[in-house]
FILUM-949776 format. One line per field, with one value per residue (C-alpha): residue number from 1; z, y, x. Coordinates in Angstrom, 2 decimals. Example, Ala and Ser with C-alpha at 12.3 -4.5 7.8 and 13.67 -1.06 7.14 Angstrom:
BEGIN
num: [1,2]
pz: [7.80,7.14]
py: [-4.50,-1.06]
px: [12.30,13.67]
//
This chain:
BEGIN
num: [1,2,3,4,5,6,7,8,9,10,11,12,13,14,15,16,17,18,19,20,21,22,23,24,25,26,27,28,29,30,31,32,33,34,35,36,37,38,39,40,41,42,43,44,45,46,47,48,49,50,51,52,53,54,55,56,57,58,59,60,61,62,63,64,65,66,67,68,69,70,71,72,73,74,75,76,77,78,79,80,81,82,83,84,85,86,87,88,89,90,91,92,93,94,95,96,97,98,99,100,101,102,103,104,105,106,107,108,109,110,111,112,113,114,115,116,117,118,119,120,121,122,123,124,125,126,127,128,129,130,131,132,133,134,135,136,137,138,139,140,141,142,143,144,145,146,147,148,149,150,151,152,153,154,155,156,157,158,159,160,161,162,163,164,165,166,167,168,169,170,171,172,173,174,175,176,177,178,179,180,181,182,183,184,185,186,187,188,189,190,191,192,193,194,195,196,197,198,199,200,201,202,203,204,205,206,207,208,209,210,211,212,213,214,215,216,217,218,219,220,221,222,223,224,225,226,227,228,229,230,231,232,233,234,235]
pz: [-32.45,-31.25,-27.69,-25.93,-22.57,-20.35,-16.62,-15.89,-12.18,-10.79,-6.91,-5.13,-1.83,0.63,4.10,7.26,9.89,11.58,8.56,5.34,2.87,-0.11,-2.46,-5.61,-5.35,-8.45,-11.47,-15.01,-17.55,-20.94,-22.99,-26.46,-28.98,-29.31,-25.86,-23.19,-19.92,-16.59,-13.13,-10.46,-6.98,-2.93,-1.47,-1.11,-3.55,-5.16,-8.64,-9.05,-7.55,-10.64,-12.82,-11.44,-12.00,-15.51,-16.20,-14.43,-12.24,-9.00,-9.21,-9.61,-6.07,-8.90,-12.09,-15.63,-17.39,-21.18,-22.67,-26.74,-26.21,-24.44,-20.66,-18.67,-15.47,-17.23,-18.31,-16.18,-15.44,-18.65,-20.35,-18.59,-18.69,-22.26,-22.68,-20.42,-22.97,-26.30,-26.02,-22.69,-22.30,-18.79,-17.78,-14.11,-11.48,-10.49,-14.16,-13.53,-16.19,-15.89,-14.55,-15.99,-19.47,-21.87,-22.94,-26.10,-24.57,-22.19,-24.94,-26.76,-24.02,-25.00,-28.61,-27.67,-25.42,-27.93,-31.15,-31.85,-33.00,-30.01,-31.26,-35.05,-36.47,-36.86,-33.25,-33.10,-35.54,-34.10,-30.88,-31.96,-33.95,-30.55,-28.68,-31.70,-31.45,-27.66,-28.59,-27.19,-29.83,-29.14,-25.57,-27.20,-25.02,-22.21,-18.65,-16.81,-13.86,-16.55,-17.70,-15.76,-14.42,-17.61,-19.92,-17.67,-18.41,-21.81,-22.52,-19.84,-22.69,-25.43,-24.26,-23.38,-26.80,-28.63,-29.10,-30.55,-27.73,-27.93,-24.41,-22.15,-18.71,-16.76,-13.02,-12.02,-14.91,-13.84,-10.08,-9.58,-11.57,-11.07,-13.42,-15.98,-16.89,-15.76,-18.76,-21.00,-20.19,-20.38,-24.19,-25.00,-23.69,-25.65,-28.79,-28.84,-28.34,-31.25,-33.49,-33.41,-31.97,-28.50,-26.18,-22.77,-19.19,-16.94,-12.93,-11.29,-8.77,-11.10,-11.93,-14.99,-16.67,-16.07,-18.21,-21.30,-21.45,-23.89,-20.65,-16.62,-14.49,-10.77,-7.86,-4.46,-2.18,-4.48,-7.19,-10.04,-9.27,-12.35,-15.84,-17.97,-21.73,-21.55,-24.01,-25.41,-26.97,-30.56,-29.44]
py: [-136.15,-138.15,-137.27,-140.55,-139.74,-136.70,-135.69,-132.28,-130.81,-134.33,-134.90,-138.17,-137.38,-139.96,-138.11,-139.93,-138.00,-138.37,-138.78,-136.87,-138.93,-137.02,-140.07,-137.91,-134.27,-132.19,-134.61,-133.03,-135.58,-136.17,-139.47,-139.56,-142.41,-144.98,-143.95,-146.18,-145.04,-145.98,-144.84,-145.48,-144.55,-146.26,-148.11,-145.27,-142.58,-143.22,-144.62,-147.74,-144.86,-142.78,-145.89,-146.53,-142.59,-143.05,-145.83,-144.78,-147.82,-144.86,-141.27,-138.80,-135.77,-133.04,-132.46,-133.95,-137.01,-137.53,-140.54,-140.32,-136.84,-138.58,-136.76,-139.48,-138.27,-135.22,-138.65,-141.56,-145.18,-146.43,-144.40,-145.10,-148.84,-148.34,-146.19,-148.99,-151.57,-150.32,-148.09,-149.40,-152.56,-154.11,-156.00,-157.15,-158.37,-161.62,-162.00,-161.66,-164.90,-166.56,-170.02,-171.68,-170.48,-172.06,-169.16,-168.69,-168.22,-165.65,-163.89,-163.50,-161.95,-158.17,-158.83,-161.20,-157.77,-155.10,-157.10,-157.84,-161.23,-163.15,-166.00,-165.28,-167.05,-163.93,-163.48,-166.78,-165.70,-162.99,-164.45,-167.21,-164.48,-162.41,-166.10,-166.83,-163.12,-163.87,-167.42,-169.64,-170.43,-174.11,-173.86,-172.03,-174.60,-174.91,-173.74,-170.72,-173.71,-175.59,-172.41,-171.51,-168.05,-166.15,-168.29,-166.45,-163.17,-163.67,-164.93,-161.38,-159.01,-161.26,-160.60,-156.73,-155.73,-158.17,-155.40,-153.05,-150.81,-147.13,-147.66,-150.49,-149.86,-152.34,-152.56,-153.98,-156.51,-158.59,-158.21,-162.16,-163.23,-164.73,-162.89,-164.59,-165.02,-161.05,-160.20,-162.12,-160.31,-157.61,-158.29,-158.89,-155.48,-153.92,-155.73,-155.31,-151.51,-151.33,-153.14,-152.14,-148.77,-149.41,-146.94,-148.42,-147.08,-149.67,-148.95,-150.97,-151.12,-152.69,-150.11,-152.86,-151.73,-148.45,-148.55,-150.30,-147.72,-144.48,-142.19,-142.33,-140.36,-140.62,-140.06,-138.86,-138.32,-138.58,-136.20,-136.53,-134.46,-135.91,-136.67,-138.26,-138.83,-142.16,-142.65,-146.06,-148.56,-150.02,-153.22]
px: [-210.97,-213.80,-215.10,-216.04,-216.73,-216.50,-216.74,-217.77,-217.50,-218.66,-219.28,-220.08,-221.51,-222.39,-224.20,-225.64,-226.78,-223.34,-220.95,-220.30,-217.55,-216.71,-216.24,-215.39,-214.36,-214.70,-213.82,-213.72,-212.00,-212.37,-211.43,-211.10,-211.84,-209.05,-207.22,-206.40,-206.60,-205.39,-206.85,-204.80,-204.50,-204.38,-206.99,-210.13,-209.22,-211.84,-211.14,-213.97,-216.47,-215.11,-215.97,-219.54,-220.39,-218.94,-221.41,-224.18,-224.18,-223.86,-225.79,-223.80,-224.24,-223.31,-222.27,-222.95,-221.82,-221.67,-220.92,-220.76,-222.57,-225.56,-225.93,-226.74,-227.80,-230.37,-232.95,-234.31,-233.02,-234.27,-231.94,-228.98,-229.68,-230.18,-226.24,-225.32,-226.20,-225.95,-222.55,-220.56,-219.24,-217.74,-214.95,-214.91,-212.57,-214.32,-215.46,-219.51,-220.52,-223.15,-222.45,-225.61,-224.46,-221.71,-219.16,-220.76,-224.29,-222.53,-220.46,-224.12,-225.90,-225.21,-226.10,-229.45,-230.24,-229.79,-231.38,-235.06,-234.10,-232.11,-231.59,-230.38,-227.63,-225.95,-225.80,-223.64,-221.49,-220.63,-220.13,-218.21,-215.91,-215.33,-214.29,-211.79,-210.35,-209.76,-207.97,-211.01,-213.43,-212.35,-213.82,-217.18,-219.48,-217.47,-219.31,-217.25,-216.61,-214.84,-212.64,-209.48,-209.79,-207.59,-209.73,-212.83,-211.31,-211.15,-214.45,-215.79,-213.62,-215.21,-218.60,-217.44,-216.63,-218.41,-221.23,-218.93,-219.29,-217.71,-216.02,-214.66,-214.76,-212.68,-212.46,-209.14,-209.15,-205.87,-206.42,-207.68,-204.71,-201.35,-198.42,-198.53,-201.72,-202.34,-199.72,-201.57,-205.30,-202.65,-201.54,-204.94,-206.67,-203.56,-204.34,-208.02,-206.91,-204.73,-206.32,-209.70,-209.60,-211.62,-211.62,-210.95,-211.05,-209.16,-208.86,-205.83,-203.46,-200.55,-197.81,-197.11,-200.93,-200.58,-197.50,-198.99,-201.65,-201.55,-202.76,-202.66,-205.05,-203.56,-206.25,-206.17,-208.95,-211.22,-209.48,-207.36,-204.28,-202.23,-203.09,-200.17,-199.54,-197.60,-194.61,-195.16,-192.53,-193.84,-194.87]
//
């Protein structure tokens, strides 16, 4: 089995001179490829801390991160900017496109950043590929202000994967959503899972996720006191 990511021993620390907050408290997981994991957890236990260690977006205080085998915190920024790009792919709350850009100009960012030819026609292909696999290759030229926010979402998980990435890491992905459209992200994520085999790492609040995932980790004060193998109906 394929070892995608893995905590060992991590600590987030933050210290003033009056305050010490113990964001993460001795976090050791491991994700294997093709899992999909939920965090959950209340308001403050920590979980999008968790995520931003996992990236290397936050320093970890101790402890090692390894993402594909690569430890991220023992080389400098360039490094982790480069793990960041190349093997890590993000799917935000509030979507994070670029307004200026159409969704297929967004959707190509990751590849124009990680090839030595940006503007190849290869790159559009493959762009345009990830918009039809998310239903919106019709709206390819459409600016993000002209997008409702689930067609948003799906042009962020476009431009996620669209690198072939060996993780997603997605911070409350249906939390700007009504129901419906939530489910829909929902059926998505799942199928994108399935189908391809991506490894994803999704933080939320919504019981409903949790339960469509292959794996829950449950947090508490900045630990993970429960780790649970998820029976899943064939869907």
């Amino acid at each position: 089995m394929v070892r995608v990511l893995e905590a060992k021993g991590v600590w987030k620390v933050y210290e003033t001179a009056a305050t010490r907050v113990e964001a993460l408290r001795d976090v050791s997981v491991k994700i294997n490829q093709g899992e999909m994991v939920a965090v959950m957890g209340p308001s403050g236990c920590g979980k999008t801390t968790l995520l931003n260690c996992l990236s290397g977006l936050d320093e970890v205080s101790v402890g090692k991160v390894l993402v594909e085998g690569v430890s991220i915190f023992e080389g400098d920024d360039a490094l982790r900017t480069k793990v960041r790009r190349e093997q890590l792919g993000f799917i935000f709350q509030s979507f994070n496109l670029i307004p200026v850009l159409s969704a297929l100009e967004n959707v190509e960012m990751p590849l124009q950043l990680n090839s030595a030819e940006p503007n190849s026609k290869e790159i559009r292909k493959k762009a345009l590929s990830a918009l039809e696999k998310v239903g919106l290759k019709d709206w390819a030229s459409h600016k993000p202000a002209e997008l409702s926010g689930g067609q948003q979402q799906r042009v962020t998980i476009a431009r996620a994967y669209v690198h072939e990435p060996g993780l997603l890491l997605a911070d409350e992905p249906t939390g700007n959503l009504d129901t419906e459209t939530g489910t829909k992200i929902l059926d998505l994520l799942v199928q994108l899972n399935k189908e391809l085999n991506i490894t994803m790492m999704i933080v939320t609040h919504d019981i409903e996720v949790s339960k469509r995932c292959s794996r829950t980790l449950e947090m508490r004060d900045g630990r993970i006191y429960k780790d649970t193998k998820n029976i899943l109906e064939e869907e």
